[in-house]
Wavefront OBJ file of the C-alpha trace (Angstrom):
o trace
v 221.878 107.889 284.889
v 220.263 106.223 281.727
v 220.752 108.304 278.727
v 218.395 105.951 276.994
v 220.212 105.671 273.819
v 220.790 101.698 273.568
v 219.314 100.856 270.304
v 218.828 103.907 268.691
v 221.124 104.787 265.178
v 223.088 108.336 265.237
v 224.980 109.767 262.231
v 228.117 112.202 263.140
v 229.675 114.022 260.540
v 232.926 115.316 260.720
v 233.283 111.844 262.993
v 236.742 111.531 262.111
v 238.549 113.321 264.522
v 237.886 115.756 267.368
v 234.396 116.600 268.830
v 233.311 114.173 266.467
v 234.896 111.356 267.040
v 234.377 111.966 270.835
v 230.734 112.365 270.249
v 230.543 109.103 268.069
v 232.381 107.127 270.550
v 230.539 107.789 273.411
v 227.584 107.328 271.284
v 228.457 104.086 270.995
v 229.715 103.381 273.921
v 226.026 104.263 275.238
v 224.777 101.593 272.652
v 224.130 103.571 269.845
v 224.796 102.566 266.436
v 226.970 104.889 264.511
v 227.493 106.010 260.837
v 230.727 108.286 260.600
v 231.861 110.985 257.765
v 234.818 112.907 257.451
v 237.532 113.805 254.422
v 240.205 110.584 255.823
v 239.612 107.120 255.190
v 241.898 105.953 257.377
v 240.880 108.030 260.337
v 237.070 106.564 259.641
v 238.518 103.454 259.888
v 239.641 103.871 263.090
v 236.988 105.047 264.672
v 234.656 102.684 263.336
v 236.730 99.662 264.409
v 236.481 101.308 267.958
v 232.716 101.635 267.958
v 232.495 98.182 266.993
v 234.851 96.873 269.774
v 232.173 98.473 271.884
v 229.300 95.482 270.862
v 227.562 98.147 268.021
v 227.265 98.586 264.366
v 229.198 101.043 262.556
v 229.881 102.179 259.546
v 232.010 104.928 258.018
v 232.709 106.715 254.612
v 235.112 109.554 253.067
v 232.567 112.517 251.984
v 232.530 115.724 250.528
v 229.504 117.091 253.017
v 230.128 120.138 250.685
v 228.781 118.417 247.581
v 225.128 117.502 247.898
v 224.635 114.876 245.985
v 227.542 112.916 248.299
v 225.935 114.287 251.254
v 222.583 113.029 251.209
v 223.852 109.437 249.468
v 225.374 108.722 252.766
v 222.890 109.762 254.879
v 220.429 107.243 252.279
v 222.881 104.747 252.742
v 223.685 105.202 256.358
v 219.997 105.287 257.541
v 219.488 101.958 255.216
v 222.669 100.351 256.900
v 221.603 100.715 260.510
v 217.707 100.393 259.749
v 217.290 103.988 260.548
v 217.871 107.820 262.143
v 217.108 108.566 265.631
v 220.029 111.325 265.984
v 222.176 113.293 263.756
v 225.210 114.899 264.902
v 226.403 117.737 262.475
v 230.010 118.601 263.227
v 231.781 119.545 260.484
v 233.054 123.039 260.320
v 235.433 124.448 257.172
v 237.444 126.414 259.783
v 238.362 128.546 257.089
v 240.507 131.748 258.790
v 240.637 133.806 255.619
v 239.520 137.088 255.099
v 238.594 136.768 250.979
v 235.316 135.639 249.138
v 236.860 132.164 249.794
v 236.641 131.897 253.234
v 232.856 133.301 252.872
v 231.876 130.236 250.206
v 233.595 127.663 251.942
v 231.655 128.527 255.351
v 228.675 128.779 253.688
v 228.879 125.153 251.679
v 230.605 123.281 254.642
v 229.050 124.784 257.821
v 225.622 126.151 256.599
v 224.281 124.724 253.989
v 225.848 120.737 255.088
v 223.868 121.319 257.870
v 220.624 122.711 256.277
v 220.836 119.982 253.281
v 221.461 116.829 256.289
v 218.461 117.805 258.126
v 216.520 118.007 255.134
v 217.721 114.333 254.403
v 217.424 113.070 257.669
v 213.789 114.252 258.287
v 211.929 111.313 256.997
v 213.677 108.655 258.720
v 214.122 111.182 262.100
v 210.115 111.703 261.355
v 209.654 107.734 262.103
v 212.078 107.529 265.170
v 210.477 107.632 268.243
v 213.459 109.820 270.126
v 214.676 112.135 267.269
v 217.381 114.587 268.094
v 219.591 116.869 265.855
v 222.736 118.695 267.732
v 224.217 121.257 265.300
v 228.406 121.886 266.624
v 228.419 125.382 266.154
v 231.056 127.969 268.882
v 231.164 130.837 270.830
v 232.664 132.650 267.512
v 229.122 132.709 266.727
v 228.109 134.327 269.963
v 231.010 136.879 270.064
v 233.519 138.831 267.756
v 236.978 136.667 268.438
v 240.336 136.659 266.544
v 238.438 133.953 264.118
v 237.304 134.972 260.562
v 233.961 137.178 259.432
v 233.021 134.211 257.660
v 233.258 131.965 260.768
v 231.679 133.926 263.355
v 228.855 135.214 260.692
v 227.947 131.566 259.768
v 228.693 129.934 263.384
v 225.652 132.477 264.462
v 223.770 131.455 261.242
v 223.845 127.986 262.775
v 222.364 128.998 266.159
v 219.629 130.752 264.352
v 218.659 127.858 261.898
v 218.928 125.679 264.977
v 216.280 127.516 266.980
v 213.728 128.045 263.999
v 213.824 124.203 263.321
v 213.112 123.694 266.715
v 210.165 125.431 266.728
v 208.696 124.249 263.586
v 209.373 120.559 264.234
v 208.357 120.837 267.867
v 204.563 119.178 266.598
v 206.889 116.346 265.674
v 208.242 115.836 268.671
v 211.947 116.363 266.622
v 214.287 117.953 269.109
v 217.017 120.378 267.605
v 219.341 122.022 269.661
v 222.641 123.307 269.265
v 226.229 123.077 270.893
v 228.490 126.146 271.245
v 232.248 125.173 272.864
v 234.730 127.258 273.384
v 238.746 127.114 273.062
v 238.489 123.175 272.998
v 242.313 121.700 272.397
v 242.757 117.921 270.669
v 245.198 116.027 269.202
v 245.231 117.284 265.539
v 243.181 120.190 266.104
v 243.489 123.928 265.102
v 244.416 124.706 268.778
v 247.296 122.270 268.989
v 248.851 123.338 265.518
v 248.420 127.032 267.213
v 250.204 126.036 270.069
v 253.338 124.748 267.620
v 253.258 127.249 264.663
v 251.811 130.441 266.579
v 252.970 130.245 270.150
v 252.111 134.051 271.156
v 249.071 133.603 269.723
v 248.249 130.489 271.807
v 249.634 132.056 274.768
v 247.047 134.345 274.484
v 244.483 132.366 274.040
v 245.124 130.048 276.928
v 245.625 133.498 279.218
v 241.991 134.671 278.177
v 240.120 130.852 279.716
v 239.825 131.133 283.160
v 239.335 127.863 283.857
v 243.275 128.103 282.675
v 242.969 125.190 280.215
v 240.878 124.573 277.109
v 238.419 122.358 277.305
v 238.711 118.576 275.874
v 237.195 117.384 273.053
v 235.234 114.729 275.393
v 234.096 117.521 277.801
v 232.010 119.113 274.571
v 231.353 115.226 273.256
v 229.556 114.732 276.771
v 226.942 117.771 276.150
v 226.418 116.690 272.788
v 225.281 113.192 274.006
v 223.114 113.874 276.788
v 221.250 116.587 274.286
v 221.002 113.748 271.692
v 219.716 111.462 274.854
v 216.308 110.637 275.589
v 217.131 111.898 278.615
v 216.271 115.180 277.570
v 213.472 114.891 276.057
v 212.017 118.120 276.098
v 214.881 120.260 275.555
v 214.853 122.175 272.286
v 215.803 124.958 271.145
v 218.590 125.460 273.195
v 222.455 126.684 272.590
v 224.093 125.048 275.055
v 227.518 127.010 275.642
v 230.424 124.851 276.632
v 233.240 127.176 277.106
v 234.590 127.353 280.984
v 233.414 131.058 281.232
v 235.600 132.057 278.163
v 232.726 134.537 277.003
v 232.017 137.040 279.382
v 227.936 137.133 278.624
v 224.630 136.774 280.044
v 223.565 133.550 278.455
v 220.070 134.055 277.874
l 1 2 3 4 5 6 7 8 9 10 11 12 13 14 15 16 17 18 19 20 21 22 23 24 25 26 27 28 29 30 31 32 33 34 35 36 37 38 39 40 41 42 43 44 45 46 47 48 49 50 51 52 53 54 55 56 57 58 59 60 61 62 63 64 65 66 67 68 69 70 71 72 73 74 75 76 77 78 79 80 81 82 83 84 85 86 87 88 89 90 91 92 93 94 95 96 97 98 99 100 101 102 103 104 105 106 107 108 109 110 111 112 113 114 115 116 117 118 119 120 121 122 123 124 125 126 127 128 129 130 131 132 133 134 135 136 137 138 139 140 141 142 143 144 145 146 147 148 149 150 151 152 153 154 155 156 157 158 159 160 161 162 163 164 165 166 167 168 169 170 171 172 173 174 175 176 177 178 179 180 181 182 183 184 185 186 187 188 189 190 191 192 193 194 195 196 197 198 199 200 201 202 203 204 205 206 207 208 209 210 211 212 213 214 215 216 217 218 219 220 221 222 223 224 225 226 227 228 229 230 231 232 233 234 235 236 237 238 239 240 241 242 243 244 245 246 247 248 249 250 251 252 253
């Protein structure tokens, strides 16, 4: 199948690692040009030298998505690198596990209001693409109560909300936003393998409650992020698309 994304110029962030740099790569691996974010230099580097071994621009930069000002430099200077925005990816999550007024601001700067202040950016260049798509990363913490934090499930759900009202009002602008919910998803250098090496009753757990009786991959989550972004779905919007192996035991409505 033709996702019909050749061409077209996606932003990740949180591209470093993970979801992200799943999603980026097989963004560019479709033909998409890229622009990556995360916190470590080194990791952007790496994943930009692998989207360009795959024939497409790329570019990558160390930001603070929690500071606005950095924020919605890169997404000027990302849209003005690759000529434009046809799809942003927003990824990054604080992941923040504490139960203090900490936990609650760093959720709300890094998951909430990164993704309300991209979009905002974004919209005039998405405004002149002719396939625009947003995918917001949010999880089934959002969708649930879990062993995560308050402050992640409250603004994980926050995310699914703002997702769905966007979609609505930029519907007459044919600008697609949809949202991506995965469950337990393990990766090298993510929260679930440091569980499984400094919390091992806790992972065991954790693993014991997917029936599948694995997490899922980073790429498994990347792949439903990409075919949302795609052309090839061009009239889906709206939509939470839960990627969890029948972890949450719900009607998804």
């Amino acid at each position: 199948m033709d996702l019909g994304l050749a061409g077209l110029r996606a932003l990740v962030t949180g591209g470093s690692k993970g979801i992200g740099r799943a999603s980026a790569l097989t963004l560019a691996q479709e033909g998409c040009g890229i622009a990556i974010c995360a916190r470590n230099q080194a990791e952007i580097d790496s994943v930009v030298a692998a989207a360009k071994a795959k024939g497409v621009p790329a570019i990558g930069q160390s930001v603070d998505v929690s500071k606005k000002e950095a924020l919605t430099a890169w997404i000027a200077a990302s849209a003005e690198a690759l000529g434009g925005i046809d799809i942003l990816v927003l990824n990054v999550s604080a992941l923040d596990m504490g139960q203090g007024e900490e936990a609650w601001q760093a959720e709300f700067e890094i998951d909430l209001m990164h993704t309300v202040r991209a979009l905002e950016a974004a919209l005039p260049h998405l405004e002149r693409s002719a396939h625009p798509a947003v995918i917001i990363v949010s999880s089934v913490s959002g969708l649930e109560f879990d062993f995560t934090s308050a402050a992640y499930g409250t603004f994980k759900a926050a995310l699914i909300h703002y997702a769905s009202r966007m979609a609505s009002a930029l519907a007459e602008k044919h600008i697609r936003v949809n949202t991506v919910s995965p469950g337990n998803t393990y990766f090298e250098g993510g929260i679930w393998q440091r569980i499984e090496r400094e919390m091992p009753d806790l992972f065991k757990t954790a693993m014991g409650l997917n029936p599948f009786g694995r997490m899922a991959t980073d790429q498994e989550i990347a792949n439903a992020v990409v075919f949302l972004a795609s052309p090839a779905s061009s009239f889906t919007t709206g939509v939470n698309l839960v990627v969890d192996g029948a972890l949450t035991r719900r009607v998804q409505y």
